[in-house]
Every structure is written in C-alpha cells, then in structure tokens.
C-alpha positions in Angstrom: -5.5 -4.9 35.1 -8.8 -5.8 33.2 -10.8 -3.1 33.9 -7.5 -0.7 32.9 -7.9 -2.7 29.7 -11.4 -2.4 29.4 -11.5 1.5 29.9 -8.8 2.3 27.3 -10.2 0.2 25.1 -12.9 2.3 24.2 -10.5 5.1 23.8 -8.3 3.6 21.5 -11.0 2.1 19.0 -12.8 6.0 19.4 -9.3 7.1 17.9 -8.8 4.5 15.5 -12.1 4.8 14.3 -11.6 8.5 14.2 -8.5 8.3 12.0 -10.5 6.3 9.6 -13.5 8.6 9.1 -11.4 11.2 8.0 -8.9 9.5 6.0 -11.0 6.6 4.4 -11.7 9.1 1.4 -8.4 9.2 0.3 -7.8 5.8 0.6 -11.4 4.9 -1.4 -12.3 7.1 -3.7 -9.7 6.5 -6.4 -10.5 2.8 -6.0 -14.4 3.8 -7.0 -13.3 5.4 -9.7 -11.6 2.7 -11.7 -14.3 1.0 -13.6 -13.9 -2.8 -12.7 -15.2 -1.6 -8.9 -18.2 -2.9 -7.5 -19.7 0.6 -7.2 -18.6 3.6 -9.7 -19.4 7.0 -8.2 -20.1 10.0 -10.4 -18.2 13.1 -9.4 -20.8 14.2 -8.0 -21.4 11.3 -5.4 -17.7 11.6 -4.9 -17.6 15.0 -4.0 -20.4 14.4 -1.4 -18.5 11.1 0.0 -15.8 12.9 0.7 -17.0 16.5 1.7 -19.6 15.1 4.2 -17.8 14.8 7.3 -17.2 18.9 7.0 -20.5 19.4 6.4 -22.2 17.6 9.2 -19.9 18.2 12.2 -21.1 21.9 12.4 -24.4 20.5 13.8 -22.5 17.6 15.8 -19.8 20.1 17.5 -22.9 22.3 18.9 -24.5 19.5 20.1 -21.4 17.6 21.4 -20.5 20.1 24.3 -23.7 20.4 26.1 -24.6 16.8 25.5 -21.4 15.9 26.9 -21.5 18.0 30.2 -25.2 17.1 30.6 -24.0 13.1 30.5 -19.8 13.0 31.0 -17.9 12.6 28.3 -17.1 9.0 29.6 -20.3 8.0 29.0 -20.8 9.9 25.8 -17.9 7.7 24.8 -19.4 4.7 25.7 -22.7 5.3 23.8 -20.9 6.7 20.7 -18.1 3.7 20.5 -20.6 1.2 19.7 -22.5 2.9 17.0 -19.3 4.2 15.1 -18.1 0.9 15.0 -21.3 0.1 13.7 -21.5 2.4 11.3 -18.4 0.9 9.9 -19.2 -2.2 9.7 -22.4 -1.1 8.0 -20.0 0.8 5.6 -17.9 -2.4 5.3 -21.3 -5.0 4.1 -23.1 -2.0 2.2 -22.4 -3.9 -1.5 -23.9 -6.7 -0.4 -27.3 -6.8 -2.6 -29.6 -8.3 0.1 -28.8 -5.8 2.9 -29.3 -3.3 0.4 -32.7 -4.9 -0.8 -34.2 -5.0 3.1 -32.9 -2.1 3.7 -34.7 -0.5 0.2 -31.7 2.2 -0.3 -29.2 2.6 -3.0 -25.3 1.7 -1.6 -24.2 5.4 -2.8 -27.5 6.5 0.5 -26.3 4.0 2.1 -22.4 4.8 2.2 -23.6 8.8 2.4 -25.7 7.8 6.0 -22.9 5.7 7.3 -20.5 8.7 6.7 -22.8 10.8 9.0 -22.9 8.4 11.7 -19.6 8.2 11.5 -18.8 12.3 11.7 -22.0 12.8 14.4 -20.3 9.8 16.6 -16.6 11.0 16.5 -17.6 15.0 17.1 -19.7 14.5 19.6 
C-alpha cells in the first residue's frame, strides 16, 4: 500500500502543480495590480508574467519527447517533481528582501525565472 502511495504521489502533485502554472496568472495578476500590493507590475511585466509559459514550452515540448524516451518518463517525472515544487516555493518566498538581496535579482526576474522552471518542468 505505501509504495502505491508513494508512486502516485508524484503524479498527483505533477498535476496539481501543473494546474497552477497555468492558472496562477489569473488568480495573481489583478492582485499586483492594486496598489497596496507588495510588488506593482507595469503592463509590461504583466504581459510577460503571464504570456511566458506559451513562450518557453516550444523549446521544452522538443526537448521533452526525446529526453523522455532516452530516460522513461517515470523517471523524468521524478527529476522534474522536485524542482517544480521548487520553483514554487521559490515563487511563494520571492518578496522576501533578503533572498532577493543574496540572490542579487529584482522579484519581477525572479518571478519571470520561476515561471520558466515551472513551464520547462511540467512540458517536459
């Protein structure tokens, strides 16, 4: 019963994570637009939040099929889990002023990266 658990499990955070990519922009961007959030995005920025997942999963959805019958997609998945739920969670503590201070990158980069970890993770 617990490795049943433990193999679905990546599965169902894959596709959790997945629906939350490509929906978070809708949920987020007329948030950043109201002007007592903790980051305002131009138009601009806002346009580029939201249009990068269409962008960069050209690139990902080339690379994706080979990759994944060179390693399995099982295994593929259990690379890629880990580093979207990363990238999340990155997305999640990217206003915090001292991560953004080590790191040395502006939280409007550092949302934009996330977004493409995010997209490269889920396509491949």
């Amino acid at each position: 019963f617990i490795l049943k658990v433990m193999a679905a499990l990546p599965v169902c955070l894959m596709s959790t994570l997945l629906v939350f990519t490509w929906a978070l922009p809708a949920v987020v961007l007329p948030e950043l637009s109201l002007s007592n959030s903790t980051l305002v995005l131009t138009s601009q920025e806002a346009s580029w939040f939201a249009s990068m997942p269409f962008f960069v999963s050209i690139p990902g959805c080339l690379l994706g099929g080979p990759l994944s019958d060179r390693v399995g997609p099982r295994r593929l998945m259990l690379v890629l889990t880990p580093l979207l739920a990363g990238s999340t969670a990155l997305m999640g503590v990217s206003n915090w002023s001292g991560l953004r201070q080590v790191v040395g990158v502006s939280q409007v980069f550092l949302l934009l990266v996330t977004r493409v970890i995010q997209v490269h993770s889920k396509v491949v």
